[in-house]
C-alpha positions in Angstrom: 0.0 0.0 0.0 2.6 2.4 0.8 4.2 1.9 -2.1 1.1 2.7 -4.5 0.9 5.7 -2.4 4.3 6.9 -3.2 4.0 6.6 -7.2 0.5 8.2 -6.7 2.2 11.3 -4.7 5.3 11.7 -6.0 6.0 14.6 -8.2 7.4 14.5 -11.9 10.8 14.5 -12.6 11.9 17.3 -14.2 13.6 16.8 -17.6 17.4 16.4 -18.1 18.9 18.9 -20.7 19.1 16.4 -23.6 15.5 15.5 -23.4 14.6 19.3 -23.4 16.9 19.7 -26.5 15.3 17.0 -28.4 12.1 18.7 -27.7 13.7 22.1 -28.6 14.3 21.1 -31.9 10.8 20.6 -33.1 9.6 24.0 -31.7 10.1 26.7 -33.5 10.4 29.5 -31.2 12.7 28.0 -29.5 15.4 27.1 -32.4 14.4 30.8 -33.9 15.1 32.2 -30.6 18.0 29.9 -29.1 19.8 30.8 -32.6 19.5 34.6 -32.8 20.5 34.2 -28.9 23.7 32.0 -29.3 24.3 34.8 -32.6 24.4 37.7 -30.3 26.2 35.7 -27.1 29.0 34.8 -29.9 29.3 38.2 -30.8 29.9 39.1 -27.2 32.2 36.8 -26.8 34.6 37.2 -29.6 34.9 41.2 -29.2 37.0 40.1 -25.9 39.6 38.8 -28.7 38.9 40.2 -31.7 37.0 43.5 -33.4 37.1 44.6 -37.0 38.6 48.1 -35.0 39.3 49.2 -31.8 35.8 50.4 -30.7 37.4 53.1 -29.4 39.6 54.3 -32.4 39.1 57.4 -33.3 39.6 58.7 -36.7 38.5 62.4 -37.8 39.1 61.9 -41.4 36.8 58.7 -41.7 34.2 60.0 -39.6 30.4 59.8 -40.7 31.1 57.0 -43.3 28.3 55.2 -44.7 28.6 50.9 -44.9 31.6 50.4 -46.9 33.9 47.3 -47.6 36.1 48.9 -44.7 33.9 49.4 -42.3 30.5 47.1 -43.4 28.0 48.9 -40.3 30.0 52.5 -41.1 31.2 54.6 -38.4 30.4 57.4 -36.2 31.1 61.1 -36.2 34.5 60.3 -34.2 35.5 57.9 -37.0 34.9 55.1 -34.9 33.7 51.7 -36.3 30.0 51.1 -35.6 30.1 47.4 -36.0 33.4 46.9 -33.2 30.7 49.3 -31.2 27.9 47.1 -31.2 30.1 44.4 -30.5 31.7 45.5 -27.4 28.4 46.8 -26.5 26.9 43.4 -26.7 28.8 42.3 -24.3 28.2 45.2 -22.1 24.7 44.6 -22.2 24.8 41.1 -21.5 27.0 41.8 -18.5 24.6 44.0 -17.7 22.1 41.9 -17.8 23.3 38.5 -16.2 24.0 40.3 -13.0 20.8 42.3 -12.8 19.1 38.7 -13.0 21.4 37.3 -10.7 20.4 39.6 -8.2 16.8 38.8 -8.8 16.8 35.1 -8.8 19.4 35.4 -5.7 17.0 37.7 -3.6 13.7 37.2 -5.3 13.3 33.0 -5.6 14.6 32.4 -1.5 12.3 35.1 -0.7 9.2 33.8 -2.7 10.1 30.3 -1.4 10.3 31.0 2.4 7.0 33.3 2.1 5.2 30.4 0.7 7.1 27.7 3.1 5.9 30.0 6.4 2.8 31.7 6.0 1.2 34.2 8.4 2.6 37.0 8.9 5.9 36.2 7.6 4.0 35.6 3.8 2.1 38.9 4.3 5.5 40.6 5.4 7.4 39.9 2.8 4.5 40.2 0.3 3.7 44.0 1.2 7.8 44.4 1.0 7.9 42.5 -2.2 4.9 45.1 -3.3 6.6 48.3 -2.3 9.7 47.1 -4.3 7.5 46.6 -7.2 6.0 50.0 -7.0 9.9 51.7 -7.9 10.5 51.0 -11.7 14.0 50.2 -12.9 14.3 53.8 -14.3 12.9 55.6 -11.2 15.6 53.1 -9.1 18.2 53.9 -11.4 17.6 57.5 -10.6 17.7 57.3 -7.6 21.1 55.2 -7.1 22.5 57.2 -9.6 21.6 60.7 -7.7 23.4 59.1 -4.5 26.5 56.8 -6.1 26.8 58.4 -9.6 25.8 57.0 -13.4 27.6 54.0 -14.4 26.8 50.6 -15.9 27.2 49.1 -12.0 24.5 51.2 -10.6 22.7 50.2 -13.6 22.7 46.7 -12.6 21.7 47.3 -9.4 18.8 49.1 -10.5 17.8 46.3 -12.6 18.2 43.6 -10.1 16.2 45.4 -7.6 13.4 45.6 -9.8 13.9 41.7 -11.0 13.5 40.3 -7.0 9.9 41.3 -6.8 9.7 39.6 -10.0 11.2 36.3 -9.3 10.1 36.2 -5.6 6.3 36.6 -6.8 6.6 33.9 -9.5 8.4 31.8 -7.2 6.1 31.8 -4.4 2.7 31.3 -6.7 4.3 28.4 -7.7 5.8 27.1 -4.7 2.2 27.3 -2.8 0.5 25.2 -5.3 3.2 22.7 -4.9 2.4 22.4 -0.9 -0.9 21.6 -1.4 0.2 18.5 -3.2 0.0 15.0 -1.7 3.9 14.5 -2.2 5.0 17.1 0.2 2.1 16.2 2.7 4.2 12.4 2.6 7.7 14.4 2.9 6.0 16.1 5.9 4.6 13.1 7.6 8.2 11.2 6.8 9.2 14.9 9.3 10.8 16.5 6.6 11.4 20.9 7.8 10.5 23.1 5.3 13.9 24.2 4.4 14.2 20.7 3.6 10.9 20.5 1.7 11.4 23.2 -0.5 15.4 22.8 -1.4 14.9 18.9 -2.2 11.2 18.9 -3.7 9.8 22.5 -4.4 12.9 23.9 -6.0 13.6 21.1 -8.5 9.4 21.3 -9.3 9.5 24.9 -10.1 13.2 25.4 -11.9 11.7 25.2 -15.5 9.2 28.3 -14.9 12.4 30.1 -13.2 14.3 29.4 -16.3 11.4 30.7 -18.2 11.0 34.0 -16.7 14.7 34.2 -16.2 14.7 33.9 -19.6 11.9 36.9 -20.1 13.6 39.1 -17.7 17.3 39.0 -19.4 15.2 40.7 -22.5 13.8 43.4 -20.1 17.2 43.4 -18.5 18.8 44.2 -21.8 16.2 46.3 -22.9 16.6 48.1 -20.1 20.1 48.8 -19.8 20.1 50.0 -23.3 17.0 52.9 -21.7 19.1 53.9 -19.1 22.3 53.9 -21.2 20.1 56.2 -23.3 19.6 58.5 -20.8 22.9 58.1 -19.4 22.4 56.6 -16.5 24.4 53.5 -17.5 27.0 52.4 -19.4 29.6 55.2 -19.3 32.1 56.6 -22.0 34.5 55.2 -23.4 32.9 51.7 -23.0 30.1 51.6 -25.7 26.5 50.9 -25.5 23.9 50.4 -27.9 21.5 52.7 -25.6 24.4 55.5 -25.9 24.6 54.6 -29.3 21.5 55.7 -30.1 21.1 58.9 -27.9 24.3 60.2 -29.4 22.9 59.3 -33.3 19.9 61.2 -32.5 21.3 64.4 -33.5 22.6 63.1 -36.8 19.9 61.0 -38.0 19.0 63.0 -40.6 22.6 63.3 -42.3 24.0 59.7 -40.6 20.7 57.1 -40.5 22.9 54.0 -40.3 24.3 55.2 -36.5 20.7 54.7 -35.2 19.4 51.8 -37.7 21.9 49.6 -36.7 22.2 49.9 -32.7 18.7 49.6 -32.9 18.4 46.8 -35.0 20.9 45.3 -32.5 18.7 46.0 -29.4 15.3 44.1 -31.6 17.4 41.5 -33.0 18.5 40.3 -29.2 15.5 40.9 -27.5 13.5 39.0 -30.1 15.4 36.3 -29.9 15.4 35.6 -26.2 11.2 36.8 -26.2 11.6 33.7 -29.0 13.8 31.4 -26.8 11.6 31.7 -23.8 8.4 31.3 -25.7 9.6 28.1 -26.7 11.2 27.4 -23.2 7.5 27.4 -22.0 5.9 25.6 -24.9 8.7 22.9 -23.8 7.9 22.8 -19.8 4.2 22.8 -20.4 2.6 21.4 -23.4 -1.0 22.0 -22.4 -0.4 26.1 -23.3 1.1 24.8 -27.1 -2.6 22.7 -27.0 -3.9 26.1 -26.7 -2.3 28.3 -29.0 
């Protein structure tokens, strides 16, 4: 008896990454997506050894050049090359990103978790916190930091983290109280299992693939959002490019120089798209009853 009881409570295991992949491959959001993702993560990566220029070459006499065999994206009104640019700002922005999530999944998921492991007043406490963090934008938090510490792509991060907790630790606890009112953690708390123990060895592992999901939501906003506050200088600072910076400084010379906003912009769709694509497919993936639907 007890052991129809435990296949009848216990929880699905979540999928191992090969199993996910072979599912990946017959979506195809998520091959549109992981593929403009892994283009603009390559990118990234090889402007740590390699650009076409130094991004931050300056060169009166070539300034304001349209795309050319010598520069193929053009360059700026310093002369600089616009495609070592978005580059090296790729790479900012991902940095940028990755640590602003980081922060959110780091504060926001243990928070969510505990609230929903508790109860009482402790839920309702960190709840109304979690809501008066919500009610401060990144932009307004950015401002703010940046009024006390100074503009900078570090305060920028921060920002975005701080806004990212509420997030996570909202997602995280929805999920997480649905999961104790399942028979499986009734047996784990029976066996006299703690609820530290409860949710690190059975919530956790039950609600990873909608963290990866929204993780993978968020590092759009995150990018999307350094690239706003790099706009308004608030992040990224000079030399260090940034395709929000880009942008504010093309502004000016749109009319003469189109190509210095088309193509920082372009850059800012082209990753956000993909990773809007990647995690529409990541939840196609984890739950097939929303594909069913579309």
């Amino acid at each position: 008896m007890s052991e129809i009881f435990a296949e009848q409570t216990a929880p699905t295991e979540p999928e191992g990454p090969l199993a996910i992949l072979k599912k990946g491959l017959h979506n195809r959001s998520f091959v549109i997506g992981a593929a403009i993702t892994l283009v603009v993560i390559a990118m990234a990566l090889i402007s740590f050894f390699w650009t076409p220029y130094p991004f931050d070459g300056i060169e009166i006499a070539n300034r304001l050049k349209t795309p050319n065999a010598d520069h193929w994206l053009g360059t700026d009104h310093f002369g600089r090359d616009v495609l070592s640019m978005i580059m090296v700002g790729a790479r900012n922005s991902i940095g940028v990103a990755i640590i602003a999530v980081g922060i959110g999944i780091g504060i926001g998921v243990p928070a969510g978790t505990w609230a929903a492991a508790r109860g009482g007043w402790i839920d309702e406490t960190l709840m109304r916190v979690n809501d008066f963090v919500f009610a401060f934008p990144a932009l307004l938090s950015a401002v703010m930091i940046t009024a006390i510490f100074g503009p900078g792509a570090v305060n920028a991060m921060i920002a975005i983290g701080i806004f990212n907790i509420p997030v996570f630790a909202r997602v995280a606890r929805g999920a997480a109280l649905a999961l104790w009112q399942r028979e499986f953690i009734l047996a784990a708390r029976v066996a006299g299992k703690g609820p530290v123990h409860i949710t690190v060895e059975h919530i956790l592992p039950n609600i990873l693939n909608l963290l990866i999901v929204q993780g993978t939501i968020q590092f759009s906003l995150g990018i999307l959002a350094e690239a706003g506050l790099s706009y308004l200088g608030l992040g990224t600072q000079p030399p260090n490019p940034s395709w929000g910076k880009m942008l504010a400084e093309a502004q000016t010379m749109i009319a003469i120089a189109p190509h210095l906003a088309i193509f920082p912009g372009l850059a800012i769709v082209t990753a956000v798209l993909g990773l809007n694509l990647l995690g529409d497919g990541l939840r196609d993936i984890f739950d097939p009853r929303l594909r069913r639907l579309k």
